[in-house]
N, C-alpha and C positions, 0 to 999 in steps of 0.2 A: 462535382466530385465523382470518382473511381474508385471503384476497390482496387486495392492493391495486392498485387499476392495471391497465395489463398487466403482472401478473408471471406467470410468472419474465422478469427480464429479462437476454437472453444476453448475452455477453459473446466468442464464439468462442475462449475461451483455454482452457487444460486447467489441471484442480484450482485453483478458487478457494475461497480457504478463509479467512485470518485478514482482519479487519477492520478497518477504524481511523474513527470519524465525526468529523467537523473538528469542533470546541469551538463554534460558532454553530450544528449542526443541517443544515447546508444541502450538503454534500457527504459522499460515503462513498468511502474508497481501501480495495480490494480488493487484497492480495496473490494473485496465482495463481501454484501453487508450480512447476506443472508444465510454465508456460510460460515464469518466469522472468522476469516482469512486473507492472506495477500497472495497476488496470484504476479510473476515476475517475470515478463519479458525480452526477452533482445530487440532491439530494432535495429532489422538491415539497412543498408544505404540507400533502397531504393523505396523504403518506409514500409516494409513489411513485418510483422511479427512472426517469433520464436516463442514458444512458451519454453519457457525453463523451469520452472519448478511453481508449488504452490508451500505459502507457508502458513502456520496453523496459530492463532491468538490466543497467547495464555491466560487472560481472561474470558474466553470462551463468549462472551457477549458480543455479538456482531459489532462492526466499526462504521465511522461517518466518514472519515477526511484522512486524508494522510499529507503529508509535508517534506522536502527533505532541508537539514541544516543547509544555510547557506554555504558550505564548503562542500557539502553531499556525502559527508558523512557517516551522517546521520539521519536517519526516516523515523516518524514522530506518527502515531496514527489515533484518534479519538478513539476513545472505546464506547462513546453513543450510551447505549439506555446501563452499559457494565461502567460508569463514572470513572472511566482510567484513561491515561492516555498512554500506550506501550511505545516504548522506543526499539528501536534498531539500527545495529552496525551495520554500512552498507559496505562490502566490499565487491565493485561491480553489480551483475545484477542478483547476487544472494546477499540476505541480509541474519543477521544473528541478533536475535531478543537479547536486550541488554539485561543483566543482573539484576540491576535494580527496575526491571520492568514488571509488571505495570506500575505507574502509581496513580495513587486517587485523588480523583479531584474531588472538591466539598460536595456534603449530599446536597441534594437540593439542586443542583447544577442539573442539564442539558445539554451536554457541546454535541454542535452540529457543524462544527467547523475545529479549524486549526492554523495559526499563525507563527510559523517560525522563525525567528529574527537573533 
């Protein structure tokens, strides 16, 4: 492998770790867990990154996993040790926290993961 671009490309948030690439190729949403936010990308054609914007979790507890609906819709992200899972509207690479976001899952749960079907 090469870097491509300028990489690495910062992002100034802490612990960005799981990934999710929108289903056309052309964007990439970054969970970073330690800031408790999504961080949104372009990706050029030749596999470089843009950052475009960062966006902030309304339940405020860092996240694990993010997903998008199989039509890519929709992006789905755990809310880790905050028991929610927050949705969003994706339209290209900006996304809008849905109305009804977060919701909770039972106490007692864990998700470190996330599956959308």
């Amino acid at each position: 492998m090469t870097s491509i671009g300028a990489s690495p490309v910062p992002n100034g948030q802490t612990a960005p770790c799981w990934v999710e690439i929108s289903h056309d190729g052309r964007y990439l949403f970054v969970v970073n867990t330690g800031s408790a936010n999504l961080s949104r990308y372009a990706i050029g054609r030749d596999g470089s990154l843009t950052l475009i914007g960062t966006t902030a979790f309304t339940n405020g507890n860092g996240a694990v996993d993010a997903r998008l609906s199989p039509d890519g819709r929709f992006l789905f992200v755990t809310g880790g040790r905050g028991l929610v899972v927050s949705g969003f509207a994706v339209h290209g690479g900006d996304v809008t926290e849905l109305a009804s976001s977060p919701t909770a899952l039972p106490a007692g749960t864990s998700p470190t993961g996330i599956v959308v079907v």
